[in-house]
MITI-371814 format. One line per 4 residues: their letters; for each residue x, y, z of N, C-alpha, C. Coordinates in steps of 0.02 Angstrom, whole numbers. Layout:
N
A	X:Y:Z:X:Y:Z:X:Y:Z; ...;
***
This chain:
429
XXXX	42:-60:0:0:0:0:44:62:0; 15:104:-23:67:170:-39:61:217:37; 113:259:47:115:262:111:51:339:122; 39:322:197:-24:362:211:-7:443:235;
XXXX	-31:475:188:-7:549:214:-39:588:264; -9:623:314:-55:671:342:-33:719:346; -56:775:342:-56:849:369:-96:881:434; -37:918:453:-66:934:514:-74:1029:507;
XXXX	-115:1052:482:-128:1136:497:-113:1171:557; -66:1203:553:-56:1261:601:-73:1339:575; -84:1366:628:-105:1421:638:-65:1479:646; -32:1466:710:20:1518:735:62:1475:746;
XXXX	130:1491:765:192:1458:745:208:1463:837; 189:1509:853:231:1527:917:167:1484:963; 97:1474:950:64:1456:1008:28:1384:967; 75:1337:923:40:1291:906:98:1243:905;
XXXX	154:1268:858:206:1220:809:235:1201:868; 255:1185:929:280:1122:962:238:1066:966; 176:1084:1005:118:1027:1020:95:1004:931; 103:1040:872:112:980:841:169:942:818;
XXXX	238:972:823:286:939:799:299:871:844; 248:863:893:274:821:947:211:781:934; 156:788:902:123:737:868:148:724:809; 159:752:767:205:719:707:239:686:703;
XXXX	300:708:756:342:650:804:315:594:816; 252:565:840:221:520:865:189:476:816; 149:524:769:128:487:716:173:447:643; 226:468:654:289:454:595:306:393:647;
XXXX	304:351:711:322:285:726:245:249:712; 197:261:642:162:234:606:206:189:559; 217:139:530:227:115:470:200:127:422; 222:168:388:184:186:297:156:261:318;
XXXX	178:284:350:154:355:368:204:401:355; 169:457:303:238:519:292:184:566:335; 200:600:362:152:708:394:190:725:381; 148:786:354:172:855:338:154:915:385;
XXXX	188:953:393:156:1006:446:141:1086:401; 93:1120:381:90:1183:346:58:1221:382; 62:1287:324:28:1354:385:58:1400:356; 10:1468:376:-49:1472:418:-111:1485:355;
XXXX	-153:1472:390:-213:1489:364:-215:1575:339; -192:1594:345:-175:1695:347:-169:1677:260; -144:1616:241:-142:1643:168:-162:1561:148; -256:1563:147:-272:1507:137:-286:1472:74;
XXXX	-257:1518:23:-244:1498:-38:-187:1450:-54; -136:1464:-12:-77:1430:-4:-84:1370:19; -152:1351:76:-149:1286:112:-182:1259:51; -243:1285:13:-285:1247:-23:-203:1228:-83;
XXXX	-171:1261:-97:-136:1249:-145:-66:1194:-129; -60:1173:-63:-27:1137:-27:-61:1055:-26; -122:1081:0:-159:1020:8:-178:1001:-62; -171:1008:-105:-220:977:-173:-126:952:-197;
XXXX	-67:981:-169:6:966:-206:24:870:-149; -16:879:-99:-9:835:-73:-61:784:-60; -96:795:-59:-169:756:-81:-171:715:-10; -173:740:35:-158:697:117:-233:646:107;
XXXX	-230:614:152:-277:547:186:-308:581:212; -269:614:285:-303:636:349:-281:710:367; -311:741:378:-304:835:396:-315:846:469; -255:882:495:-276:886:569:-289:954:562;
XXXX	-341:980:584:-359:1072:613:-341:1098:666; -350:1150:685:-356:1143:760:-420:1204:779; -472:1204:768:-525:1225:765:-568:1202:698; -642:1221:731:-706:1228:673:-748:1283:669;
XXXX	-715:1344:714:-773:1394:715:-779:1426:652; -717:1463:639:-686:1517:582:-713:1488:524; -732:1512:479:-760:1498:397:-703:1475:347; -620:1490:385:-586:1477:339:-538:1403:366;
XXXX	-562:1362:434:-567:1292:434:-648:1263:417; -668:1287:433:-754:1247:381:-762:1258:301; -697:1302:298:-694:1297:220:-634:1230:199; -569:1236:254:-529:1194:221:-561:1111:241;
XXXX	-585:1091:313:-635:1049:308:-658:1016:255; -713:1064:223:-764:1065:167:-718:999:117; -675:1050:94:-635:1029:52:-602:975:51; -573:964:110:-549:880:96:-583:845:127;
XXXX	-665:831:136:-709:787:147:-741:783:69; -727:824:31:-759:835:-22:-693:783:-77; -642:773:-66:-588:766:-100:-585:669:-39; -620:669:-26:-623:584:9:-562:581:52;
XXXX	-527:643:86:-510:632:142:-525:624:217; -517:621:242:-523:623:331:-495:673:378; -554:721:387:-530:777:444:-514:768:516; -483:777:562:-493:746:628:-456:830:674;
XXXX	-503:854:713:-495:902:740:-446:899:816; -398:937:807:-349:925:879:-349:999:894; -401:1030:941:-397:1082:980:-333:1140:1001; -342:1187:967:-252:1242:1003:-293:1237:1068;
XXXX	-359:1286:1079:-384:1307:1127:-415:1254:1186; -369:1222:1225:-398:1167:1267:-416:1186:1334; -438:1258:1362:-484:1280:1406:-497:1333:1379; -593:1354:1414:-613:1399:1387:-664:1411:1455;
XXXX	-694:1459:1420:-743:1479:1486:-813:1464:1453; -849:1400:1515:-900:1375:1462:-948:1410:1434; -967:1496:1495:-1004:1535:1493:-998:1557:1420; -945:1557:1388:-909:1588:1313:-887:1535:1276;
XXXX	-914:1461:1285:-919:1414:1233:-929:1423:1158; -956:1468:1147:-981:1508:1069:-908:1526:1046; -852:1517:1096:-795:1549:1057:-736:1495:1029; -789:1422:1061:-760:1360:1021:-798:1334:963;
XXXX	-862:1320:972:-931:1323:949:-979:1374:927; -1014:1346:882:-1057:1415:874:-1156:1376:854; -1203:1391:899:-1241:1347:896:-1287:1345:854; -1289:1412:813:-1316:1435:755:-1304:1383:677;
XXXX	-1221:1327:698:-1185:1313:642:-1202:1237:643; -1176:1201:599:-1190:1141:600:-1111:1123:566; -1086:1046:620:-1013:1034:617:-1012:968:609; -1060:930:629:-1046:860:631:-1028:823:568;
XXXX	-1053:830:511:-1022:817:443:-948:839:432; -942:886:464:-864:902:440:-799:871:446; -818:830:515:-738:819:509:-770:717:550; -720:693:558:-722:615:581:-707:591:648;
XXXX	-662:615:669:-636:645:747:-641:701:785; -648:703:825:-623:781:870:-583:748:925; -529:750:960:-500:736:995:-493:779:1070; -531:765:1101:-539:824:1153:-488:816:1208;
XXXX	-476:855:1245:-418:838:1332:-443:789:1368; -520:817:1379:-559:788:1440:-600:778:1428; -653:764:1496:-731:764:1506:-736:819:1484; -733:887:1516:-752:939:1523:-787:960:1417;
XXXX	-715:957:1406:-748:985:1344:-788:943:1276; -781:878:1328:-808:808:1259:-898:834:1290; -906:856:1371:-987:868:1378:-1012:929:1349; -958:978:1333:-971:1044:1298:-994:1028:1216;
XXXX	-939:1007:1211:-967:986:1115:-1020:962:1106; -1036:904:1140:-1103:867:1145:-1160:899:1130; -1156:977:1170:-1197:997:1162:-1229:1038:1100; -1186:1015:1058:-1189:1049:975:-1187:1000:936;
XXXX	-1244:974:945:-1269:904:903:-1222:863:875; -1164:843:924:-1109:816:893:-1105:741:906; -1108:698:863:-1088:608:888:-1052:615:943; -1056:571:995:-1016:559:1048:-967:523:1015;
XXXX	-978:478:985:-933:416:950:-873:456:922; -893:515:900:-823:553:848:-794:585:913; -805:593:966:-772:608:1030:-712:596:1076; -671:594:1052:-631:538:1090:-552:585:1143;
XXXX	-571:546:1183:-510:593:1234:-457:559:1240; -399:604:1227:-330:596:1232:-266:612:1252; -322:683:1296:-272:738:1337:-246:787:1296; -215:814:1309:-170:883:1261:-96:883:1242;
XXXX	-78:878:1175:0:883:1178:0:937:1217; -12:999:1203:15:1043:1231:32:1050:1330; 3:1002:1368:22:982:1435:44:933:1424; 38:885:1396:81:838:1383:180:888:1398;
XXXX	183:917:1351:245:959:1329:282:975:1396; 242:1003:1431:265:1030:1505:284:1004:1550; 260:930:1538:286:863:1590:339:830:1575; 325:800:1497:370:766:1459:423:802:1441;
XXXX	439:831:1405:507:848:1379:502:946:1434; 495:938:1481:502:1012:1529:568:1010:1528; 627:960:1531:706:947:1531:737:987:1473; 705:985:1420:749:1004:1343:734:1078:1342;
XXXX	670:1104:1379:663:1171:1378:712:1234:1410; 705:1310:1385:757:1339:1411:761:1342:1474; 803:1352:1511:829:1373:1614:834:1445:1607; 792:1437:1668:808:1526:1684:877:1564:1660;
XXXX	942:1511:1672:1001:1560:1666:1015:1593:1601; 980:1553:1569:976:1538:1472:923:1592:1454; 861:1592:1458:813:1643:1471:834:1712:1475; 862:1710:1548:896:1792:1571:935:1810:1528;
XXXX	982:1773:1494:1047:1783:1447:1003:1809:1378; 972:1775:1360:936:1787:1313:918:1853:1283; 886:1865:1333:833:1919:1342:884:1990:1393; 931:1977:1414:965:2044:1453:929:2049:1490;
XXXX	893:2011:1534:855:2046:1596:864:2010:1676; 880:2058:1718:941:2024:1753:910:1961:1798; 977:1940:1816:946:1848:1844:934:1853:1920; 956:1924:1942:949:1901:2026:887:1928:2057;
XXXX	829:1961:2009:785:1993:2042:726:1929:2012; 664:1944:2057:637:1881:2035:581:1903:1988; 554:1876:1930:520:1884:1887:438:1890:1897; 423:1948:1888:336:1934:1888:302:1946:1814;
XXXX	273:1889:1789:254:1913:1728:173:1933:1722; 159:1950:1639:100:1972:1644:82:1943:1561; 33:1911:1579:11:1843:1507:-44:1907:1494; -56:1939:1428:-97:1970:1404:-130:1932:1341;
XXXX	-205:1951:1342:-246:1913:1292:-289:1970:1270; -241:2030:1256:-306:2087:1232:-301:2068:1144; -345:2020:1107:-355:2002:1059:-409:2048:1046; -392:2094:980:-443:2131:953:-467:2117:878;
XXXX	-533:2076:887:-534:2045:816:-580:2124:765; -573:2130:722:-604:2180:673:-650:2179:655; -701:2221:672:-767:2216:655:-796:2195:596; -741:2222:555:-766:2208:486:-758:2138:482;
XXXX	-726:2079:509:-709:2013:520:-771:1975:549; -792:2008:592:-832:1997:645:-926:1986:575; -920:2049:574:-975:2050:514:-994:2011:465; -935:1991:444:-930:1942:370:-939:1870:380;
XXXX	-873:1858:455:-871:1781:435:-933:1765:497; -973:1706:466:-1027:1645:477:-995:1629:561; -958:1618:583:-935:1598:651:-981:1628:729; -1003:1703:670:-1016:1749:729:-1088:1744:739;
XXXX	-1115:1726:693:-1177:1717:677:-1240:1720:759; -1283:1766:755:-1319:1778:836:-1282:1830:865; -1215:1834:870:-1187:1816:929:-1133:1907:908; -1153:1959:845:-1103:1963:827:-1104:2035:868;
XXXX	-1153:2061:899:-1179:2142:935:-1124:2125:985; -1131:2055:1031:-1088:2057:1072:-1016:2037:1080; -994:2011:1024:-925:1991:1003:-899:2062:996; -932:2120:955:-899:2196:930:-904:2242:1005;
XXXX	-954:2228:1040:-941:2266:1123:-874:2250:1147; -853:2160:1156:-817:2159:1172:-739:2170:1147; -758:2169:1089:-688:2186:1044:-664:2262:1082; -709:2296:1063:-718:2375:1082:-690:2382:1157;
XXXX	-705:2335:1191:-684:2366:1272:-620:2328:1287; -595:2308:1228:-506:2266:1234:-469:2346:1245; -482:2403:1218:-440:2448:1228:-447:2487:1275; -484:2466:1326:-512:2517:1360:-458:2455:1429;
XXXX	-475:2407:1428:-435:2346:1459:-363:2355:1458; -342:2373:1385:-249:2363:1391:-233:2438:1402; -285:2477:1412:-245:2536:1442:-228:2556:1522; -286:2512:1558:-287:2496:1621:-234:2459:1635;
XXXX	-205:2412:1598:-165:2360:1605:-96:2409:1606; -94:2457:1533:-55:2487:1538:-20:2541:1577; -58:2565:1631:-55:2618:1659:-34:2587:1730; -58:2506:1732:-71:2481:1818:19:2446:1811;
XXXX	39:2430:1745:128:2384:1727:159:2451:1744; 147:2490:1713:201:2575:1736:214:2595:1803; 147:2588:1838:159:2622:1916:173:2561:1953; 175:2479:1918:211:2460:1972:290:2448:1936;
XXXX	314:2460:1889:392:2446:1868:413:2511:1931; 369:2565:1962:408:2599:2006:391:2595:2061; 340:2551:2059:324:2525:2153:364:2478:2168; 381:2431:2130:414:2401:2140:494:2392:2099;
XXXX	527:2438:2113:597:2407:2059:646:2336:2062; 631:2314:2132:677:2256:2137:627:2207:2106; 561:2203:2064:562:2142:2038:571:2159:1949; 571:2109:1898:556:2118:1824:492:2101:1823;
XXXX	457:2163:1786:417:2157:1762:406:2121:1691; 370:2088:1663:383:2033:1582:315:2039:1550; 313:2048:1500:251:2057:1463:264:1996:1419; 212:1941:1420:206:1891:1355:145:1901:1329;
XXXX	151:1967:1271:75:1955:1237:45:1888:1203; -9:1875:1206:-41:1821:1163:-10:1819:1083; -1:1753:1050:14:1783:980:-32:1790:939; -116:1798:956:-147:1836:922:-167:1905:947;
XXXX	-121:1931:979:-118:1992:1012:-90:2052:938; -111:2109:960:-99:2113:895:-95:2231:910; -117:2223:992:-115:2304:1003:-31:2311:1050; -9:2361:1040:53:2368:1071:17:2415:1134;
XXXX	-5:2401:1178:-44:2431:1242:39:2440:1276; 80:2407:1287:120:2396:1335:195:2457:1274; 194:2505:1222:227:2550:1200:253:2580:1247; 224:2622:1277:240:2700:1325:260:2672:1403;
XXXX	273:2615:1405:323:2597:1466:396:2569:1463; 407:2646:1485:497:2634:1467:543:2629:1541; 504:2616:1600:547:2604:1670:602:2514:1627; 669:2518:1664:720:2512:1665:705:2402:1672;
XXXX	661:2398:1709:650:2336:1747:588:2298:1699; 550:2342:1646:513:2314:1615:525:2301:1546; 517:2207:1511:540:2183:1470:454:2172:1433; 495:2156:1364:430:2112:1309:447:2057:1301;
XXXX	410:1989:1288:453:1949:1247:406:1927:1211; 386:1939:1151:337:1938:1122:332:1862:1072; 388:1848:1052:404:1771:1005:414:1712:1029; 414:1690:1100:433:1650:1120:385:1599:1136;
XXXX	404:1548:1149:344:1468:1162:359:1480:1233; 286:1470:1258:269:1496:1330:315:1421:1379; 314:1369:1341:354:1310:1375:434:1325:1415; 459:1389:1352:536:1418:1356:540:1484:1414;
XXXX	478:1483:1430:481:1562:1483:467:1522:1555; 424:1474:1566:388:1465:1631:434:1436:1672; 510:1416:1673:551:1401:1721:575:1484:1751; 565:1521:1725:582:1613:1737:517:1654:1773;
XXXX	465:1596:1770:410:1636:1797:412:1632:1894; 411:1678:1928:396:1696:1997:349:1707:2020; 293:1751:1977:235:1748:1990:200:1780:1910; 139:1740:1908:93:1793:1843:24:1815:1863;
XXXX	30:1869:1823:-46:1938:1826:-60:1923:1751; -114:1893:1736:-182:1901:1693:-236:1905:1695; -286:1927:1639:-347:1944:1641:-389:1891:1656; -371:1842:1579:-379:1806:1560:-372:1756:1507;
XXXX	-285:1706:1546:-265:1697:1487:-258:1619:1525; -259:1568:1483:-277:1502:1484:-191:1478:1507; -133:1506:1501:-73:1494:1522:-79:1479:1578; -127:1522:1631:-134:1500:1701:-124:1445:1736;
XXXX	-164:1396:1677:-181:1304:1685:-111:1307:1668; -47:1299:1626:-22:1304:1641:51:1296:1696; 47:1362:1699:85:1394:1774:38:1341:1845; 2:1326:1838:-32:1267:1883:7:1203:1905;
XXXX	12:1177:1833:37:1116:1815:105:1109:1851; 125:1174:1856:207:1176:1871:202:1192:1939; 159:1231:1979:189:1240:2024:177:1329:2029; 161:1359:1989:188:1437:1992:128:1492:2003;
XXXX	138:1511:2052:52:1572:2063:56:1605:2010; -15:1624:2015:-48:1664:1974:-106:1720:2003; -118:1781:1974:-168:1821:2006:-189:1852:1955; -252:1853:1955:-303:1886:1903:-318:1953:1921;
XXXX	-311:1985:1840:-315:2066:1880:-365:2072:1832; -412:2084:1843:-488:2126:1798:-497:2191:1824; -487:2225:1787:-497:2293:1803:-565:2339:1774; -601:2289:1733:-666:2318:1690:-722:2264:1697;
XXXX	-785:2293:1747:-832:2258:1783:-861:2234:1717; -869:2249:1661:-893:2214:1603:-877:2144:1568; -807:2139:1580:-782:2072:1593:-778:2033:1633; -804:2046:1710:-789:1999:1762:-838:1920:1740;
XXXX	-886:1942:1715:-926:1860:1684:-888:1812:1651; -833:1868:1604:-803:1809:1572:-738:1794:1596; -722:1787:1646:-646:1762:1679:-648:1690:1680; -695:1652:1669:-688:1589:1688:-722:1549:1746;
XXXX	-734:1480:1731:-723:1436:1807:-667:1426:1831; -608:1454:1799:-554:1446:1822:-518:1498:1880; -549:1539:1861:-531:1607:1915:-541:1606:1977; -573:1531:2001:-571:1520:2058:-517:1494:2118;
XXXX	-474:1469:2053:-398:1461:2081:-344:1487:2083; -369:1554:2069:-295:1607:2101:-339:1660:2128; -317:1701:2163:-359:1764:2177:-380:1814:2116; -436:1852:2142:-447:1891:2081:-469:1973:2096;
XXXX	-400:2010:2060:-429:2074:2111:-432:2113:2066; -456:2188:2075:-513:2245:2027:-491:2325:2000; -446:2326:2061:-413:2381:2072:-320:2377:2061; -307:2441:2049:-234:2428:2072:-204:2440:2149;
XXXX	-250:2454:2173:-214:2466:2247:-224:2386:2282; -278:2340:2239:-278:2269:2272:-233:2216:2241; -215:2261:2151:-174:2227:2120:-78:2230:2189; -90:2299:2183:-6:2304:2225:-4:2275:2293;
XXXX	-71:2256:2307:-84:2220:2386:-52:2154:2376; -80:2113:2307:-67:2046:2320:-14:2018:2286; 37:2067:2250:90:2057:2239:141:2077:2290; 138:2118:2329:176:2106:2402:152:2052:2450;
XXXX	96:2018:2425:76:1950:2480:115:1895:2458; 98:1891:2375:118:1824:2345:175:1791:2311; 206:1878:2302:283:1872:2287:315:1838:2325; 325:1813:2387:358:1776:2423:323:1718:2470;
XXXX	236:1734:2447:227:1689:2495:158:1622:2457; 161:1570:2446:116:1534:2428:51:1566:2414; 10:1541:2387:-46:1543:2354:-95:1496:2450; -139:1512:2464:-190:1480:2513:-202:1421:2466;
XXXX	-231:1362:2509:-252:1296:2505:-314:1298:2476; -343:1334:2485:-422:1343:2447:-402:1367:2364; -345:1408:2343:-346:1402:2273:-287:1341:2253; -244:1327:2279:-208:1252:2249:-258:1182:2263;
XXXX	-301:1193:2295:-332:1131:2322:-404:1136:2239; -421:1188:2213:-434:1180:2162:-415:1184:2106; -372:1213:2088:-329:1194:2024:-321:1116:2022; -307:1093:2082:-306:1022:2053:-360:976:2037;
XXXX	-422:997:2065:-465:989:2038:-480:1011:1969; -482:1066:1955:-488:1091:1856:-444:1053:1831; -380:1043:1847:-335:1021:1812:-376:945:1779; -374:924:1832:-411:839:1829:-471:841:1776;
XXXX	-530:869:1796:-599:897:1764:-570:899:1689; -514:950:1673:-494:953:1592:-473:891:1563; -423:874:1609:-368:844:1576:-362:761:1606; -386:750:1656:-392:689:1685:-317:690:1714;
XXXX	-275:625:1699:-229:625:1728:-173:645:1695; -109:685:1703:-69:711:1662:0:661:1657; -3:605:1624:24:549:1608:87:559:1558; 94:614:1508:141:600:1461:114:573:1399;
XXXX	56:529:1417:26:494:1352:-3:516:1292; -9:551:1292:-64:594:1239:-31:600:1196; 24:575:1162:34:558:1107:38:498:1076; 62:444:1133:28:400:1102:-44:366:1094;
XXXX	-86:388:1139:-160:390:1115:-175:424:1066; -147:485:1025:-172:503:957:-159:457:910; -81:441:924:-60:376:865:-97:313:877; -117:284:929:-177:238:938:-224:233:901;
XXXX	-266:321:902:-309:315:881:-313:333:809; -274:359:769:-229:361:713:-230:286:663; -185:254:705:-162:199:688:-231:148:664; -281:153:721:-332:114:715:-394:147:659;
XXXX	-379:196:641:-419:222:596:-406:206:548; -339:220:501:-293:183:438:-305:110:450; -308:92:486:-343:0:485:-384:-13:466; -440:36:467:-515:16:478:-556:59:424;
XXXX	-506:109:380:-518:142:324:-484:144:245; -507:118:214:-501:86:137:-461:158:93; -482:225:125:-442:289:72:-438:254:38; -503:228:-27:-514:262:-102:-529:323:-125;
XXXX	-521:318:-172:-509:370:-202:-512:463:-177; -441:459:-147:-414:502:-137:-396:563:-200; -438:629:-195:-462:663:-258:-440:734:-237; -377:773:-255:-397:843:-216:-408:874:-272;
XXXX	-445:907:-294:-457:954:-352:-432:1013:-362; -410:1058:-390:-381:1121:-380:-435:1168:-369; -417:1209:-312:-486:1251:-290:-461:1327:-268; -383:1315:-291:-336:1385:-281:-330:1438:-341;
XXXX	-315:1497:-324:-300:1543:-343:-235:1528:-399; -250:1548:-451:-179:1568:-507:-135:1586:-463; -153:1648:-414:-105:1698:-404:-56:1673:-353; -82:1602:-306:-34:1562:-277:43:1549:-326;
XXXX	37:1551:-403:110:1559:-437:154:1600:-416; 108:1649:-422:146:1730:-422:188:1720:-359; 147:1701:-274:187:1698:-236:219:1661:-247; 223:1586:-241:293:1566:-236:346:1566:-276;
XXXX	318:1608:-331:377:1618:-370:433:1695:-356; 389:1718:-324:420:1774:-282:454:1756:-208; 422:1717:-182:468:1685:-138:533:1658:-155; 545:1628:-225:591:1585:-203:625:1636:-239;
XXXX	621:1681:-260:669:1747:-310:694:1782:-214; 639:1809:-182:653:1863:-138:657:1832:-67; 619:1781:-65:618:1741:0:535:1765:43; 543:1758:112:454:1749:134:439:1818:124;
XXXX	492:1852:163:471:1937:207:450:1986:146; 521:1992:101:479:2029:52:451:2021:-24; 428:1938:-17:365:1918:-76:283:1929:-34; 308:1918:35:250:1965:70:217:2015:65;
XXXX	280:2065:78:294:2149:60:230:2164:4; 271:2127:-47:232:2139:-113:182:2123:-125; 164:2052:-111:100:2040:-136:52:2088:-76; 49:2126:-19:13:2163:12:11:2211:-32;
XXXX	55:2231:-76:13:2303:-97:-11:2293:-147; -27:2201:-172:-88:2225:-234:-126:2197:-203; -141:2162:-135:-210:2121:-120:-182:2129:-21; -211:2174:-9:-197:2210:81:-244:2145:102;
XXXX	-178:2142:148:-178:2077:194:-131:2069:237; -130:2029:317:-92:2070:358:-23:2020:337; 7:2058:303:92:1999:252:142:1995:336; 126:2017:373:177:2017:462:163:1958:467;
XXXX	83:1925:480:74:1890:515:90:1812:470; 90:1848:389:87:1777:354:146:1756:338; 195:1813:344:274:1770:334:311:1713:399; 291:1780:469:280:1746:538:280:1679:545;
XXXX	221:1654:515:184:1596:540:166:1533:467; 211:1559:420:180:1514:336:265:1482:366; 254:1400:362:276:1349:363:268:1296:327; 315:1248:300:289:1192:270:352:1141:290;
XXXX	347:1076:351:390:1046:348:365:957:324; 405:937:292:428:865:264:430:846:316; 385:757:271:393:679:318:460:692:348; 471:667:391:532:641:423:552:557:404;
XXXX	582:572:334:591:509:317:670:474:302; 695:513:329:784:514:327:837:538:372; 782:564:454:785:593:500:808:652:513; 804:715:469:795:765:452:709:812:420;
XXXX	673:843:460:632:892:446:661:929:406; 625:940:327:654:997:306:616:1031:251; 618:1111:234:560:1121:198:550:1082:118; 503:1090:64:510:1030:22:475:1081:-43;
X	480:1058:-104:449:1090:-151:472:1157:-160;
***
C-alpha cells in the first residue's frame, strides 16, 4: 500500500508548532506514514494549494469555528479525505463556549474525529449536536509538553541571557490576551452568527482593558523596582498597549513558546489567559487582575484558583503577599481539581493515544479514491515564485500592496515541513 499521508494545519507558529511537531513526532512511529506540517491559514490559498500538491488521507485542524477551517474541512471531505480536529484552545470559559462552537452552525459532517483533553470539553461539544462516537479523549500535547520533555526546555540562566534581563531579581510576569478581532471580520465571517452585537462590544472594550493594564505595569515597574516586570503578549495579540512603558526593569518577549519562559516565571498577573492552567501544572502562582466590571462574567471557572482582584491598589496588595509567599489551600486545592476535570490524569501519554487512535483508523479505512481538485487561486504562482526569487518577508511585502492583507502575520507563521523520512525535517517543493 502506498504510504499514508497526513497533514497537520497550524495556525500560529509561536502558540501551536511544538504541540504539533510532537504529534508528528508520534505519528511518523506509524509504518507507511509520511506528515506534513503547513501554515498558516493567513494565506489560505496557499494551504488549499498545498493540500491539493499533497493530496493527504487525513487533515488535522485545530479548530471549526472560523469559515476559513469549515472551508478547508469542506474541502478535503469533499476530496475523500479524513478531517480529525486537535484543539489549540484546550480551556475555555464554558459561559463563552460560542468561542469554540457556534450553535447557530452545523459541524458534525465536517470532520471524523475531534480529539478532546477531557470530560469537560467532550460534555461541551455534545452539546452541539455532535456524535459522541467522533469524541474521543486523549489529553493535550500541549500539557503533555510541560511534563514530558520540561528537561529540553530553556533554564532561567539561558532565558535571562537571552533576553538581558537580570537573573537576581525575581520575575513577575504578565500573560496578556487583549485580542482585538475587526469588526469588519466579525460581520462577514458565519462563526459569529447571533452572537455578533456582542462579540464587537467586546472587541471594543479590549482597549479600554490594555490601557488599564497599561497604566497599572508603569506604576508598578516603580512601586516596585527590585522585581522584572515581563510582558508575554498572546500571539494573536496584535495592540502594542504595553509602547509608553519605558521604566528600566520592564521587558517584552513577544516570540517565544510559553514552554521556554515558565522556568523564569515567579509569579503571573492576567486577565484572562488560559497559560494559568499552565503555570498550575508547574507549580507557579498566578493572580487575576480585571480591572473592567464588564468582563468579570467572562474570567472563567477557572478564576477560582488564584485570587482575583479589581483595582490597582488590590493589584499592589497581592503582589507584596504572593511574591514571596504561597498561594492559600483553597486556590491550589482547586486547580487540582480543574486540572483533573480538563485533563484527567497528566500521564505523558497523549501522544501515544493520538497515534492509537490514528493507527486504528488507517486499519479500519479503505482511502479510495483520494481526489484533491484544484480550488486555488492562479495567483498562488505569483507567490511562490516570488518567494523563491526574494524569500518569505519581502514576496509578502509585495503581494500586500496589490491584495492588503496582514503579510507580518503571514510570513511569521507560513511553514511547510517534510515527512521525516531520513531523520531530518526539512522544507520541500
Amino acid at each position: 500500500m502506498n504510504h499514508i499521508r497526513i497533514v497537520l494545519i497550524s495556525d500560529n507558529l509561536t502558540r501551536d508548532y511544538l504541540s504539533l511537531a510532537y504529534v508528528k513526532e508520534e505519528l511518523e512511529r506509524i509504518h507507511g506514514v509520511h506528515v506534513y506540517i503547513i501554515g498558516s491559514v493567513a494565506e489560505i490559498q496557499r494551504i488549499f494549494y498545498l493540500l491539493h500538491k499533497i493530496q493527504p488521507h487525513i487533515v488535522f485542524i485545530t479548530q471549526l469555528l472560523e469559515k476559513c477551517f469549515r472551508d478547508i474541512a469542506q474541502y478535503v471531505r469533499k476530496s475523500n479525505g479524513l478531517v480529525i480536529v486537535l484543539p489549540a484552545e484546550v480551556t475555555y470559559s464554558s459561559s463563552a463556549a460560542l468561542n469554540i462552537l457556534n450553535k447557530n452552525l452545523t459541524y458534525d459532517e465536517l470532520f471524523e474525529l475531534y480529539l478532546v483533553p477531557g470530560d469537560k470539553m467532550r460534555q461541551d461539544i455534545m452539546k452541539f449536536n455532535i456524535q459522541g462516537k467522533k469524541l474521543i479523549k486523549v489529553g493535550s500535547p500541549k500539557m503533555d509538553l510541560i511534563n514530558k520533555k520540561w528537561d529540553t526546555f530553556m533554564s532561567r540562566k539561558n532565558f535571562s541571557k537571552k533576553y538581558q534581563i537580570p537573573e537576581n531579581r525575581k520575575n513577575i510576569f504578565i500573560f496578556s490576551t487583549f485580542i482585538k478581532t475587526p469588526e469588519k471580520y466579525i460581520q462577514k465571517d458565519t462563526a459569529y452568527i447571533g452572537s455578533k452585537k456582542e462579540f464587537i462590544r467586546l472587541s471594543r472594550n479590549i482597549d479600554t482593558l490594555s490601557n488599564n493594564y497599561g497604566d497599572a505595569i508603569s506604576r508598578l515597574c516603580k512601586d516596585y523596582p527590585e522585581y522584572n516586570f515581563i510582558v508575554k503578549p498572546h500571539p494573536l495579540e496584535s495592540n502594542d498597549w504595553y509602547k509608553g512603558i519605558t521604566d528600566a526593569n520592564f521587558f517584552v518577549i513577544p516570540n517565544e513558546y510559553i514552554v521556554n519562559i515558565l522556568k523564569s516565571v515567579d509569579l503571573a498577573i492576567h486577565w484572562y489567559s488560559t497559560v494559568a492552567i499552565e503555570c498550575w501544572i508547574k507549580g507557579i502562582k498566578t493572580i487575576q487582575y480585571a480591572p473592567l466590571k464588564e468582563f468579570m462574567p467572562l474570567l472563567g471557572e477557572f478564576h477560582f484558583g488564584n485570587p482575583v482582584v479589581s483595582s490597582y491598589s488590590q493589584l499592589k496588595r497581592a503582589i507584596g503577599l504572593y511574591a514571596d509567599n504561597p498561594l492559600e489551600q483553597k486556590y491550589t486545592s482547586f486547580q487540582k481539581k480543574y486540572i483533573n476535570l480538563w485533563f484527567g490524569k497528566l500521564d505523558g501519554k497523549c501522544g501515544m493515544r493520538i497515534k492509537s487512535v490514528i493507527h486504528n483508523l488507517i486499519k479500519n479505512h479503505s482511502f479510495t479514491n483520494i481526489d484533491y481538485r484544484r480550488n486555488y487561486s492562479l495567483g498562488v504562482y505569483a507567490l511562490l515564485g516570488l518567494e523563491k526569487m526574494f524569500g518569505t518577508v519581502i514576496s509578502r511585502k509585495i503581494i500586500s500592496m496589490i491584495y492588503p492583507y496582514n503579510w507580518k502575520y503571514a510570513w511569521k507563521n507560513a511553514i511547510l515541513v517534510a515527512p521525516n523520512t531520513d531523520g531530518d525535517n526539512k522544507n520541500i517543493f
